[in-house]
N, C-alpha and C positions, 0 to 999 in steps of 0.2 A: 153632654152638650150637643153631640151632634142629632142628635134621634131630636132633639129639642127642638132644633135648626128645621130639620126637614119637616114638622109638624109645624111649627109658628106661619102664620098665614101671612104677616105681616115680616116673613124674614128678609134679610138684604142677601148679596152675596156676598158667599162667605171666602176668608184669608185666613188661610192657614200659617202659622208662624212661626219659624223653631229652627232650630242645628239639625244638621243631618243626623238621619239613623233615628231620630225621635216615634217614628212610628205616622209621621205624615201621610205619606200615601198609601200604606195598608189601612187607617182609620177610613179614608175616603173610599176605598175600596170595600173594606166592607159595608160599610152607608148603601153602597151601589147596588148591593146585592136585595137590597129592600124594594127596588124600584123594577118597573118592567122592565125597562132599558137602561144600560149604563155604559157612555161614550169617556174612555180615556185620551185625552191628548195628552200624549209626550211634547214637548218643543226641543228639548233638545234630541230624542230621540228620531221624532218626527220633522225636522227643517224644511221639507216640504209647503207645509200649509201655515208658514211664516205668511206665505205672499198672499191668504185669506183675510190676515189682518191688516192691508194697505190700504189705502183708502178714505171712507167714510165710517166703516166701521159698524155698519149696521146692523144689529144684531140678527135680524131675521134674513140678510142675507150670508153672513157668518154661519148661522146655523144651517142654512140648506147646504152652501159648501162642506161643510164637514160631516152633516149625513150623507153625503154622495159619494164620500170621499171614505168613507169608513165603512159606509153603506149601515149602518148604525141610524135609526129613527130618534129624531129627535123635538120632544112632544111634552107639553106645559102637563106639570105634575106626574108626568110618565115617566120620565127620562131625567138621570143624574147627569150635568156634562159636567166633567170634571176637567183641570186645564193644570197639568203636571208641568214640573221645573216651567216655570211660566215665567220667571226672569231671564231666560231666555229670546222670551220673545217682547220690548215693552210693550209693544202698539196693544200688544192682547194684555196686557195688564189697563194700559186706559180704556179699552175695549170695555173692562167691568161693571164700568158704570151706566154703560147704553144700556147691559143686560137688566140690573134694577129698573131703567129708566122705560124699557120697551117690552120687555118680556118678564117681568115681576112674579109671574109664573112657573118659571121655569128655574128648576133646582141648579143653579150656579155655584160652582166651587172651585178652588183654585192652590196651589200650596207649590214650594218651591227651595229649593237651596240658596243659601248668601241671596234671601229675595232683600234684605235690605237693604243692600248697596242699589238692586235696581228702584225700591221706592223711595231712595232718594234723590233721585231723578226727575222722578214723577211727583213731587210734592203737592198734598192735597189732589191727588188726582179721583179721591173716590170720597171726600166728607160725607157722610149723614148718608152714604149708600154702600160701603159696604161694613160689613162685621168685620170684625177681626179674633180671631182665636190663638191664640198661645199654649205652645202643645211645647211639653218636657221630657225628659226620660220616665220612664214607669215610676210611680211612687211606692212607698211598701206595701201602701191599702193595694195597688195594683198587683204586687208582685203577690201577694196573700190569693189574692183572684186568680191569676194565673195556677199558681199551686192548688186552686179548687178547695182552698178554705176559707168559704161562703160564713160558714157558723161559725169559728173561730173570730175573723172581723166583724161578726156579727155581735160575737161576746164583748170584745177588744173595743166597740164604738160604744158599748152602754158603760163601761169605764170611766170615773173620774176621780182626784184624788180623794175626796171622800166616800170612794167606792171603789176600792183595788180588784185588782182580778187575783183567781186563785192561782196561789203558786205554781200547781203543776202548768198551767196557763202559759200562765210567766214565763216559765224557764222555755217553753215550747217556744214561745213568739224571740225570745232571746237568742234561741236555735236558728228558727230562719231569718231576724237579723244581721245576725253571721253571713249567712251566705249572701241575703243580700249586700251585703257590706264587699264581698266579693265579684260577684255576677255586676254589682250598678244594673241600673232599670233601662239601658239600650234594648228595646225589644228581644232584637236578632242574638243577645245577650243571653238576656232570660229564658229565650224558648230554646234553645240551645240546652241549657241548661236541665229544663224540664223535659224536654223530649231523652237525652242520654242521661240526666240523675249525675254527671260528672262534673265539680267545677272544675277538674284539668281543662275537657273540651271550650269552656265559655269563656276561660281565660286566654285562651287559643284565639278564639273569637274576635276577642276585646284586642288583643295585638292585632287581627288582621285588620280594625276598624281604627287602629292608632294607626296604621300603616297608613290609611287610606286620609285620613285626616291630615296628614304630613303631605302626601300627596295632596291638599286641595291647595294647600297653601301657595302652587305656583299659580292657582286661579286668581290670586290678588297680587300679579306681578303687576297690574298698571296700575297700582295704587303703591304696594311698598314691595322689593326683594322679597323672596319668601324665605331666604334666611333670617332675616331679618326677625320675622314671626315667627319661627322656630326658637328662638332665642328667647324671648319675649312669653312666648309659651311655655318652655322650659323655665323660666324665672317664677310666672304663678305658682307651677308646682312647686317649684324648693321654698316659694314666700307665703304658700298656703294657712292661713290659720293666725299670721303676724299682720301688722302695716304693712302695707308694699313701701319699699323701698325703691327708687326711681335709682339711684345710685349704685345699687347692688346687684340692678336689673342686669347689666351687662359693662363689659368695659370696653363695646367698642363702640357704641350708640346713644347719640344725647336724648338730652331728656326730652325733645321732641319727638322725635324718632323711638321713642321705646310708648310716650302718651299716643303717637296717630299709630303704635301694633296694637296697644290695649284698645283703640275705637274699635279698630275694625275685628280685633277677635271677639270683643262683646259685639260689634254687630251681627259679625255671623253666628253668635248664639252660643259660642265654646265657653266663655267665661261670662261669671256675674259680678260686679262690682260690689262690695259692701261699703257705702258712705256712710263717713264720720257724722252724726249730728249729735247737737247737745241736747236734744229730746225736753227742749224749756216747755214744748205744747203742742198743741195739733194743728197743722200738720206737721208731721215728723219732719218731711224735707224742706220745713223753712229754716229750720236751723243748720241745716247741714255745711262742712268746712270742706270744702272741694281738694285741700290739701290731704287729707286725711282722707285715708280709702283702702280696704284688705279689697283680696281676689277671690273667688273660689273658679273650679270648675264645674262644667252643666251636668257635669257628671262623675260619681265618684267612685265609679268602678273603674272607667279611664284613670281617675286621680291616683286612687290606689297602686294600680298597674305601672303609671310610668312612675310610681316613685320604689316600685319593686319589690312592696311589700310580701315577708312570706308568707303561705298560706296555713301552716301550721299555726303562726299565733294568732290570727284570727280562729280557727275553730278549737285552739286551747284554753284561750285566755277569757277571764272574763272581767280583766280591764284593761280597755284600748289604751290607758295610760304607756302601756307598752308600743306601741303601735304609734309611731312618731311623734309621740308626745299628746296625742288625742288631737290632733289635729284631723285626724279622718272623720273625727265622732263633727267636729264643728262643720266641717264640709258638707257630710250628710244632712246633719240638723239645717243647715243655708239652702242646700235645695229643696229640703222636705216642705220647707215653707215657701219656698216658689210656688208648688206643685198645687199647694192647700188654696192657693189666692182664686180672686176669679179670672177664670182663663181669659174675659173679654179682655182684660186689662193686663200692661205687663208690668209685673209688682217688679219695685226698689228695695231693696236688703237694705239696713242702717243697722250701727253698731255705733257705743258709748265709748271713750276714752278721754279721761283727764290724766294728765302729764302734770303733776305738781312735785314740788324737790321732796322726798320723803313719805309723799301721798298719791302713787298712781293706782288708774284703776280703769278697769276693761270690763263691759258688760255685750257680749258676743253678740248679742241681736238685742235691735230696740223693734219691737212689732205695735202696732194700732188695732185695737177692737171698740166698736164705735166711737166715744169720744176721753177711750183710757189709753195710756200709752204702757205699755208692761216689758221690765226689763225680763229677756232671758238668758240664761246661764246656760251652755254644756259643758258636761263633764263627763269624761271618756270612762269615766269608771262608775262606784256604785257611793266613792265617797268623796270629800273634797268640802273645804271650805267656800266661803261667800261673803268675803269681804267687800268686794267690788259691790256685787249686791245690795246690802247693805247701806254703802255710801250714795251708792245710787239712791234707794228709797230714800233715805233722810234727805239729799240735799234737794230732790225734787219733788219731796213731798206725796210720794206714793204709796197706795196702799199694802201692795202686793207683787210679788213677782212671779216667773215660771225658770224652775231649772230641770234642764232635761238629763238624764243619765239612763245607767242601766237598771237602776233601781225601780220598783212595781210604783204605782199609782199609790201619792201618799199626800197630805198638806200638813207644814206647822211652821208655827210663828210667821203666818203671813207669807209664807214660800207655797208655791202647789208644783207637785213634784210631776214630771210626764217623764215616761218611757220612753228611749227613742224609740223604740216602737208604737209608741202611740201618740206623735204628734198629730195627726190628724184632729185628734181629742180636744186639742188646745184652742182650735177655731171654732169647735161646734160648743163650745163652754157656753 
């Protein structure tokens, strides 16, 4: 998307969007390395050339200040300026809009930590001018890429359930699976990983980057305590893969005080919502029941880690049924399908539940592909029933479904079977 960005003649500037550690500013950086010049501003690094952006705001003389100041040339189609942790500074986030508006030539870029809390400040301060991108932790198709198996993903995308891959395949993608089921797609994760071959070292990692997560949480003191967040944070994970529970959340904090922790941790990009809807038609989210809502995390190598999973039964077992009840398998499958959406847009996770005395039923993800709506199933092993399933189709009259497990690329009786390893497969159907 970015190589896209910098090619389209007609682009806006672009917003970067995401939780820390997502690989934000390394994407931008290497973008930059395409260009004759590339000027980084820090703002919180730099606090300095805050007082650049007071004023009037005018792009052209913004930019001479900061090439004199960087001594960095900065030059329409030559030159990347890129404008780091930029919630820092607001005036240079309203600043954006001059740039589409006065210099439309010139490769503007921007990305930033907790930037939500600052654009909602600024509402509507950039419509119809700037892009926005939505950036997540690495996907598996990524983490495949990084490990340099270009052919492999290349096998794994001509896949579909009426065309399995060959089992030695199979088992291989089921292999690094595993690991990523440990590592999680945190860049500084994975290349950790890759570079020493150990996941001791990346799990090491992953606690130093839990440390730091914990620590940002006093950056949202003028909003709520940051125990408060810890708390609240700590309840995703143990309610991971159930209802959330508002009750169970804590027993020192009402149910207001635990609904404004989940805003702002889904604002800052840590957690995803999965709303209830009753999936009657399209759009999915007109049916939705605002009482009803699971959690996951942005990430499930974080997820995995604080709930302390061993690492022996991940690379023993080959069904997560072991592995807290497959609730890891449903995490994963919830961001994999973030990852898959279009990044302009930031996608809504829905999941199915009827509550009747004697007749309940759970369908894990409800997804949209043009104008079908398709229930999907995971299951942390290779076997398992689909009741749910089932009552879904009948009462809402659909054709077909998707259940993911560990099982290869298969279809019958109306079910098309995906690998967790090959949900990517699912979108390009």
């Amino acid at each position: 998307m970015l190589d896209q960005w910098v090619d389209d003649p007609q682009r806006k500037v672009l917003l970067l969007r995401g939780a820390r550690q997502v690989g934000k500013t390394y994407s931008l950086r290497e973008t930059g390395k395409k260009f004759k010049h590339y000027l980084e501003v820090n703002f919180e690094m730099d606090k300095s050339v805050h007082a650049f952006f007071h004023g009037d705001l005018d792009p052209d003389e913004i930019c001479n200040n900061l090439s004199a100041f960087y001594n960095v040339p900065i030059r329409d189609g030559q030159t990347l300026l890129f404008f780091d942790e930029i919630q820092a500074c607001l005036p240079a986030i309203s600043s954006l809009r001059f740039f589409y508006e006065k210099r439309p030539d010139l490769h503007v870029a921007a990305a930033g930590s907790l930037l939500e809390f600052a654009l909602k400040e600024i509402p509507s301060f950039g419509v119809g001018r700037i892009q926005f991108l939505f950036m997540y932790p690495m996907s598996f198709a990524e983490f495949l890429w990084a490990k340099q198996e270009q052919q492999l993903y290349d096998l794994l995308r001509k896949c579909n359930p009426e065309k399995p891959l060959n089992e030695v395949f199979h088992h291989k993608l089921v292999n690094y699976l595993k690991q990523f089921l440990i590592t999680g797609g945190l860049p500084e994760v994975v290349e950790t990983f890759i570079r020493t071959g150990e996941l001791r070292q990346a799990q090491k990692v992953l606690d130093q980057l839990i440390t730091g997560l914990d620590d940002d949480f006093a950056k949202y003191k003028k909003r709520v305590p940051a125990f408060r967040l810890r708390e609240v944070f700590q309840a995703v994970t143990a309610q991971s893969g159930n209802k959330f529970t508002i009750s169970k959340a804590s027993e020192n904090l009402n149910h207001y005080q635990i609904n404004e922790c989940l805003t702002l941790l889904e604002m800052a990009g840590l957690i995803h919502k999965i709303k209830h809807s009753s999936a009657d038609g399209i759009p999915i989210g007109a049916g939705v029941s605002h009482k009803k809502f699971k959690v996951i995390m942005f990430d499930h190598g974080i997820f995995q880690r604080l709930l302390g999973l061993e690492l022996s039964q991940h690379l023993l077992t080959n069904n997560f049924e072991t592995i807290n009840k497959g609730n890891l398998a449903e995490q994963f499958a919830g961001t994999e399908i973030l990852k898959y959406q279009n990044p302009q847009n930031k996608t809504q996770l829905y999941y199915w539940h009827r509550e009747k005395r004697g007749s309940t039923a759970e369908v894990d993800y409800i997804i949209q592909k043009s104008e079908n709506i398709i229930p999907v199933e995971v299951k942390s092993g290779s076997q398992g029933k689909m009741q749910s399933m089932w009552m879904f189709l009948k009462e809402k009259s659909r054709g077909s479904g998707v259940r993911i497990s560990l099982e290869n690329f298969a279809s019958y009786s109306g079910i098309n079977v995906y690998p967790l390893y090959g949900m990517e497969n699912i979108f390009a159907a």
